[in-house]
C-alpha positions in Angstrom: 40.6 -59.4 0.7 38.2 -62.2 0.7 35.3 -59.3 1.8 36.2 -57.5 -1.9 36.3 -60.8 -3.9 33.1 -62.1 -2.7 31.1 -58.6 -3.3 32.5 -58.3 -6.8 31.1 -62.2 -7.1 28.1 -61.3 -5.9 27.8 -57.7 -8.0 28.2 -59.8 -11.0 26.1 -62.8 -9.9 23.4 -59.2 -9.6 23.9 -58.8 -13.1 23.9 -62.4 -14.5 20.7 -63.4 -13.0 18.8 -60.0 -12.8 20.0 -57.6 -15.1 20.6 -55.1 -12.5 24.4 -53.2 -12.9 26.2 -52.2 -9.6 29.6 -52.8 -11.0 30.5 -49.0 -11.5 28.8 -47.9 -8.0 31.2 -47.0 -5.6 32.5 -49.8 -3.7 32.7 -48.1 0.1 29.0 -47.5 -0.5 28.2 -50.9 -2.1 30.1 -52.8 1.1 28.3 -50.8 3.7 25.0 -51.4 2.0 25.3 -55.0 1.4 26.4 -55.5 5.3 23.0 -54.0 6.4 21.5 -56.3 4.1 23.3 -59.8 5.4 21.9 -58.9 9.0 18.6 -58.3 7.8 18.4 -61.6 5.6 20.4 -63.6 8.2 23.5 -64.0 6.1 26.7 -65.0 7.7 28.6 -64.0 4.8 28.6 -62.1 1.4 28.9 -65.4 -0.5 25.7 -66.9 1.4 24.1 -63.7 0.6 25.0 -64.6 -3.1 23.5 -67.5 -3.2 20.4 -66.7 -1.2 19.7 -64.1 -4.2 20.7 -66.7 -7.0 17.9 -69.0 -5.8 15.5 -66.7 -4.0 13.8 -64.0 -6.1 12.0 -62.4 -3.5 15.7 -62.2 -1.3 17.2 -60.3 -4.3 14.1 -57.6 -4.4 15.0 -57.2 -0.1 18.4 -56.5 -1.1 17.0 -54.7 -4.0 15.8 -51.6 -1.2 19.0 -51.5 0.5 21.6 -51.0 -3.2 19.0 -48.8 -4.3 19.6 -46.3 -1.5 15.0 -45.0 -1.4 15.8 -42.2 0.8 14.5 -38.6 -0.1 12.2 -36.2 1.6 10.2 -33.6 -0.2 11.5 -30.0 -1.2 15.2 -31.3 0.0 17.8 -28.8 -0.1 15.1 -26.2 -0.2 17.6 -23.7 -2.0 17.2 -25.9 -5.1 14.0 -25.2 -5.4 14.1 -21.9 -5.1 16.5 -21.0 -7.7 14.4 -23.2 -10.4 11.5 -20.9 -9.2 14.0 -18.1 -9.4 16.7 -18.3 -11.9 15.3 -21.0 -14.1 11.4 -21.3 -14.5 11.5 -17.6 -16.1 12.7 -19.4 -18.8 11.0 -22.6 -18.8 8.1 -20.4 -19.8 9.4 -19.5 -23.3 8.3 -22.8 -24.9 5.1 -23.9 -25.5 5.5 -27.5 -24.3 7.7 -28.8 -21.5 9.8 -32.4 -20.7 11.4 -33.0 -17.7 13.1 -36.0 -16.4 13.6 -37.2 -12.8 16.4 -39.4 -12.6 16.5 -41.7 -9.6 13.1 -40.9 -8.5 13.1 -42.9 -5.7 9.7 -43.2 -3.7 9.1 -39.7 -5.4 9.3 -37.0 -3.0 11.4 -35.1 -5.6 8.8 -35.5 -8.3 6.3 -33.7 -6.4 7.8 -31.5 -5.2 8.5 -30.4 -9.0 4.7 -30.3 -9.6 3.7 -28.7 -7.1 6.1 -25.6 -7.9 5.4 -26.5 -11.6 1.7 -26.1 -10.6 2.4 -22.6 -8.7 4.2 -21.2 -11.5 1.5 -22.2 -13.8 3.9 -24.8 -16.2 2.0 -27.9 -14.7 -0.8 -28.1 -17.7 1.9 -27.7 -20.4 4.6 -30.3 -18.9 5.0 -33.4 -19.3 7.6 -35.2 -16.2 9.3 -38.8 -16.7 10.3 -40.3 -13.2 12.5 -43.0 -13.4 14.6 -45.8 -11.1 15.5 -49.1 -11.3 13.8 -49.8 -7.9 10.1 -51.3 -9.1 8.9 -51.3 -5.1 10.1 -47.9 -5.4 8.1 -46.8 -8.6 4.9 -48.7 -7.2 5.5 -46.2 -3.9 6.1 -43.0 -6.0 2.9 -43.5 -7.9 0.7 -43.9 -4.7 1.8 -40.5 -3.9 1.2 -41.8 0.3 3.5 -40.5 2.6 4.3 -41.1 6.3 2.5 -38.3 8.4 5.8 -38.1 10.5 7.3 -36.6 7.9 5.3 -33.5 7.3 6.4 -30.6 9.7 9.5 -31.0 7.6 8.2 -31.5 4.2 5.9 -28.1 5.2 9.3 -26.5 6.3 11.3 -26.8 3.0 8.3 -25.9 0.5 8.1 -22.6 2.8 12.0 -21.8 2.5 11.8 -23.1 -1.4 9.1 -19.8 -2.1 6.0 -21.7 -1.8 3.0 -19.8 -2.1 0.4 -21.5 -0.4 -0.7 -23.6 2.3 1.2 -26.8 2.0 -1.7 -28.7 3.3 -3.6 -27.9 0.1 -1.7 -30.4 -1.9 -2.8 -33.2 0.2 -5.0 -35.2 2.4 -4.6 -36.8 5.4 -5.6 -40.3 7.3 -5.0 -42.1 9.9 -0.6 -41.7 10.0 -0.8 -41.1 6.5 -0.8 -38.4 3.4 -2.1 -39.0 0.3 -1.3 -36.0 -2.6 -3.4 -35.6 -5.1 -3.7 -37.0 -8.1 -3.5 -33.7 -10.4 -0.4 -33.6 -9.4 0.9 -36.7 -10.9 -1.6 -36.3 -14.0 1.2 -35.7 -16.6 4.1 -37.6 -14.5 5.0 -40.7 -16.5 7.3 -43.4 -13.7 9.5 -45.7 -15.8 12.2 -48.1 -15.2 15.4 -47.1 -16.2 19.0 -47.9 -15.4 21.6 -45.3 -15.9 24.3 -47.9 -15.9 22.4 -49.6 -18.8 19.6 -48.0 -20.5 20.1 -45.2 -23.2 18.2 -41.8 -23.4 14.3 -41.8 -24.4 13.2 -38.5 -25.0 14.0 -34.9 -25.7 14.0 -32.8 -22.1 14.4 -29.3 -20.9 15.3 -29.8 -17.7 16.7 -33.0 -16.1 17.2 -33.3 -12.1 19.4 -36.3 -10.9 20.2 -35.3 -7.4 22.1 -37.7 -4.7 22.4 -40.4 -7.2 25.5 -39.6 -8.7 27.4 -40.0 -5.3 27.0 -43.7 -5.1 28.7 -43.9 -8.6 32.1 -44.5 -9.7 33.6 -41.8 -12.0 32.9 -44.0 -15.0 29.5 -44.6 -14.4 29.2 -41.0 -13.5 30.3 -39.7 -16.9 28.4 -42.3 -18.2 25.0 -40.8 -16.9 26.6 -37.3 -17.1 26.6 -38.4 -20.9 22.6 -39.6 -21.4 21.8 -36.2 -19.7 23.9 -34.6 -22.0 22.3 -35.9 -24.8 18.7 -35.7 -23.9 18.7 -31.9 -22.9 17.5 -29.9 -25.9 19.2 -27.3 -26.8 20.6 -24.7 -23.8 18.5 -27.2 -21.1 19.0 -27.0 -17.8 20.8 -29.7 -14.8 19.8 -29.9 -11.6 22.3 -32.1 -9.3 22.6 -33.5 -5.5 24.4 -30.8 -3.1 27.0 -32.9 -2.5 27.7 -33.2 -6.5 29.5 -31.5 -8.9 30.8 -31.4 -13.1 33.9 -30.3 -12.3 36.1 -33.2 -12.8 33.5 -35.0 -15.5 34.2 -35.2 -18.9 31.5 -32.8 -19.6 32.5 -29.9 -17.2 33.0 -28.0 -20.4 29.5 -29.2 -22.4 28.1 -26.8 -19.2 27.6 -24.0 -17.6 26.6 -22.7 -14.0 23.2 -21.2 -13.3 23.5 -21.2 -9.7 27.0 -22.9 -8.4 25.7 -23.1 -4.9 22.5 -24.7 -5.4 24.3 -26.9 -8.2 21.8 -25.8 -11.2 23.7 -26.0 -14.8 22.8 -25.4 -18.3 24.1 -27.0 -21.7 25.9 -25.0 -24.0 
């Protein structure tokens, strides 16, 4: 019991001193976050951790990567992508001008990824993408567009099995143990903070994707976000979610309907 008092202290300390919201994450994941955290800043306990962050800016941005979960890889779930290309691009191509939001960007694998199919289906020119997370080191990293080298036989793999149609190695350069994209691909991609636990929507989209974020939310704070994509889709827009995600107990299962069940593609009604 001491262990849950002293991470509720320290959620809301978060929130007090930094603005940042955890207190509708889920708790399991919360606990076992924080706990890699107190052996990487040398923390005994939660409630020294607390008031390392209190005092120490710089301690609260290192614990900052570990609540934040930055963990993605390019073309993930490469199913996904391939029923956007499929079942959901054919009609992204009726309007003239497109929006799409990227919620929980991360370090921004899943933003180009977007592009780059955006790019082969000829939508790229006429879209305009809004990447956002509440991790700034994050942002900074997405905006780079530079990518461990290690991780390209398997970024290569999923853009083949999400209907690629070219040579993945066009899209980038390579140096030394790292991969820089290019920049046309992040031409029209605007990264911004923004909170789902706090913020409110800020602009009109077609499409949004929020995938493996929702899992590390409470239901509360799930219908919450659920909500802000709700109201930003335009009319009959589209939801992409995590694999591991779902509307079905949500508040909104009924403000929906499935495009593609499996791959976990929705569209407003």
């Amino acid at each position: 019991m001491p262990d849950e008092i002293e991470l509720r202290l320290l959620i809301e300390a978060i929130y007090l001193r930094y603005s940042y919201d955890f207190r509708d994450y889920s708790k399991a994941s919360l606990k076992r976050r924080v706990r890699q955290a107190q052996a990487q800043l040398e923390c005994p306990t939660i409630s020294a951790l607390q008031e390392r962050i209190l005092h120490e800016p710089q301690a609260f941005m290192q614990l900052l990567q570990y609540l934040t979960i930055p963990v993605s890889e390019m073309f993930r779930d490469p199913g996904y992508f391939l029923a956007l290309r499929e079942q959901v691009v054919p009609l992204l191509h009726t309007y003239p001008s497109l929006k799409i939001w990227v919620a929980g960007c991360s370090t921004g694998e899943e933003v180009y990824s977007l592009a780059i199919l955006l790019h082969e289906e000829e939508l790229l020119e006429r879209t305009m993408i809004y990447a956002t997370d509440i991790n700034p080191h994050s942002l900074e990293k997405a905006e780079q567009g530079i990518f461990a080298l290690d991780n390209l036989r398997t970024y290569t793999q999923n853009y083949q099995l999400s209907g690629g149609k070219r040579a993945f190695s066009d899209y980038y350069s390579a140096a030394y143990d790292r991969v820089l994209f290019d920049k046309f691909l992040r031409s029209n991609v605007t990264f911004a903070d923004h909170s789902l636990a706090t913020d409110s929507v800020f602009a009109e989209t077609h499409l949004v994707s929020c995938r493996n974020v929702l899992i590390y939310f409470n239901r509360d704070l799930q219908d919450r976000a659920l909500g802000l994509f709700h109201e930003s889709l335009c009319h009959r827009g589209f939801l992409g979610l995590g694999s591991k995600e779902s509307l079905d107990f949500s508040a909104y299962a009924q403000q929906f309907e499935a495009v593609s069940r499996p791959e976990r593609i929705f569209r407003k009604r």
